[in-house]
C-alpha positions in Angstrom: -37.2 -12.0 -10.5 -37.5 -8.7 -12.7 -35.1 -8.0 -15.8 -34.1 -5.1 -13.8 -33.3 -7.4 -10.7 -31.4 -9.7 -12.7 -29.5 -7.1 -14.0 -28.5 -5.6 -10.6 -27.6 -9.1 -9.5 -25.1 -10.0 -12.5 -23.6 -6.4 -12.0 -22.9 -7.1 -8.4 -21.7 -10.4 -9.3 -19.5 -9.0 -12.1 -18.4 -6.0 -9.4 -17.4 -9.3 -7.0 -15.0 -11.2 -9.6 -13.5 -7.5 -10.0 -12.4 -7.3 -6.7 -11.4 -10.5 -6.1 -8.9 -10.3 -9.2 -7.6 -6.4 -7.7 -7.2 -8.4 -4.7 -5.1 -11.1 -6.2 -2.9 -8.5 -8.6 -2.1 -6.6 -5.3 -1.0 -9.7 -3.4 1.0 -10.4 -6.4 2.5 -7.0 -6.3 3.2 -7.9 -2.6 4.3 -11.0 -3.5 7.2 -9.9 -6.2 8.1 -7.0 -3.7 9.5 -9.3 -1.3 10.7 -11.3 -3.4 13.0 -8.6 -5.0 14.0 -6.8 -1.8 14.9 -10.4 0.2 16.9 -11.2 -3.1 18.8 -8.3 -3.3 19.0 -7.9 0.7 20.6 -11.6 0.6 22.9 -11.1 -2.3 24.4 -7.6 -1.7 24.9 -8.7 1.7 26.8 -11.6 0.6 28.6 -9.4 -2.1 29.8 -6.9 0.9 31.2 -9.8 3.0 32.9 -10.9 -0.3 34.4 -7.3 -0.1 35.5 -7.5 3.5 37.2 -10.9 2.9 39.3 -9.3 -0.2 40.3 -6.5 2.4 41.2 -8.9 5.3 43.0 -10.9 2.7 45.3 -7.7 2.0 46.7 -7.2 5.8 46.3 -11.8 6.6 48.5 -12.5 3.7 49.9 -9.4 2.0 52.7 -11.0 0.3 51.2 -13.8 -1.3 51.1 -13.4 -5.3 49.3 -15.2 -8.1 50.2 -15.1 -11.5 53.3 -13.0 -10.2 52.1 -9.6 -9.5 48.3 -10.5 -8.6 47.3 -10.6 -5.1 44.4 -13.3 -4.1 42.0 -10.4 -3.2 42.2 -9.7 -6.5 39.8 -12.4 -7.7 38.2 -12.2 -4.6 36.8 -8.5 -5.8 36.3 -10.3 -9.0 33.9 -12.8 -8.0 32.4 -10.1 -5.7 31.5 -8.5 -9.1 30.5 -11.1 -10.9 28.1 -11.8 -7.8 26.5 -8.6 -8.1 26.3 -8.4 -12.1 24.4 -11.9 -11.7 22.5 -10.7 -9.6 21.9 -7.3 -11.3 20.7 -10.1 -14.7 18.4 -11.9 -12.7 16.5 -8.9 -10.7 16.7 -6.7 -13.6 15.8 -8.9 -16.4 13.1 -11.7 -14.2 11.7 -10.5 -10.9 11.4 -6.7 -11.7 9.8 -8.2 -15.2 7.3 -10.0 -13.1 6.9 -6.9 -10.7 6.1 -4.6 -14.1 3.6 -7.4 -15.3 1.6 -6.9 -12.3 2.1 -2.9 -12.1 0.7 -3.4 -15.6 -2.0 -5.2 -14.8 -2.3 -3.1 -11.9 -2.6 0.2 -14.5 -5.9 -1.5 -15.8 -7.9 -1.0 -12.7 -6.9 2.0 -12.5 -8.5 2.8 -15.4 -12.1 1.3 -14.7 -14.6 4.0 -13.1 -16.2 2.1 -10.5 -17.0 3.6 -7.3 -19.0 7.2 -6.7 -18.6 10.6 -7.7 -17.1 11.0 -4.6 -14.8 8.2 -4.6 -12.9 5.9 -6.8 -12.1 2.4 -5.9 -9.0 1.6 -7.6 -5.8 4.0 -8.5 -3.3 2.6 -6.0 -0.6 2.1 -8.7 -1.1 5.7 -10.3 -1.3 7.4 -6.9 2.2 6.2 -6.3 3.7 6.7 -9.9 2.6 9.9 -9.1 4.5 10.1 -5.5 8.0 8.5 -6.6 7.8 8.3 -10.7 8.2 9.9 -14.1 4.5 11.2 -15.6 6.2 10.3 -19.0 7.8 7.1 -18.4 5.8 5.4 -15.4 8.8 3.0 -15.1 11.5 5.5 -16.0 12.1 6.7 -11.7 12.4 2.5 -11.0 14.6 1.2 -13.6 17.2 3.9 -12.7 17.2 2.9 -9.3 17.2 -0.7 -10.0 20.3 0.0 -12.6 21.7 2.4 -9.7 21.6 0.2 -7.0 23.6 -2.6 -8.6 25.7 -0.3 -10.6 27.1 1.6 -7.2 27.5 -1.8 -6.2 29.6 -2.9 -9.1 31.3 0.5 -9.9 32.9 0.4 -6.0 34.0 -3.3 -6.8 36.0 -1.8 -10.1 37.7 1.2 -7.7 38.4 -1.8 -5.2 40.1 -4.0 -8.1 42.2 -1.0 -9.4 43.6 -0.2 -6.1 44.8 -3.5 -5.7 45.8 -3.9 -9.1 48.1 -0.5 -8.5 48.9 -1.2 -5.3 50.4 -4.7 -5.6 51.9 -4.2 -9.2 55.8 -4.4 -9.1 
């Protein structure tokens, strides 16, 4: 084979191992996607039926006190809280972590010119920072969601335990 064959060939082959590592950082983006949105499907779900049983609590039992003024959907509320600022810990600070690791990583083949003049073959991830994102901060648009989501979560949880702290107090 020529030098210019050989050449051509490791190219190609070095072309291959690049999209089979895109491949593999998109299923991971895929992968860390679900994961996030079945986690936070699961746990504000549970956190909203935590809500409703603090409610129902309110008109089942409305004259039962604890600690002589509070009523039991009181800590109900609480641990609906809690719930959601776990869960806020754990998306925020682990899966969305492991979600911007493989945006990241994502970023770098985005960067590589491969393709033609008339197309490129990688710039999924800047494509849609440039749909739903921030051109100064590419994560800027996502962490405010993130902290959004949880926080609208957590902040009706806080008007919840106020009313029933003003409601029930002698």
């Amino acid at each position: 084979m020529t030098e210019k064959g050989e050449e051509n060939k490791e190219e190609m082959e070095n072309i291959d191992l690049i999209l089979k590592e895109y491949e593999i950082v998109v299923r991971t983006q895929m992968h860390f996607n679900e994961l996030i949105i079945k986690a936070r499907s699961l746990g504000i779900s549970v956190v909203t039926v935590i809500y409703g049983a603090a409610a129902y609590s309110i008109s089942a039992i409305p004259d039962v006190f604890m600690f002589s003024h509070l009523h039991p959907s009181f800590f109900i509320v609480l641990s609906g809280i809690s719930l959601a600022a776990v869960l806020f810990l754990l998306d925020y600070f682990y899966y969305y972590k492991m979600l911007l690791g493989a945006v990241i990583k994502g970023y770098e083949f985005d960067d590589l010119n491969i393709g033609t003049p008339n197309y490129k073959f990688f710039g999924m991830n800047t494509e849609i920072t440039n749909v739903v994102g921030d051109e100064k901060d590419k994560y800027l648009t996502s962490k405010v969601l993130v902290e959004l989501f949880y926080g609208i979560i957590i902040a009706i949880g806080i008007v919840f335990l106020y009313v029933i702290a003003r409601g029930f107090s002698a």
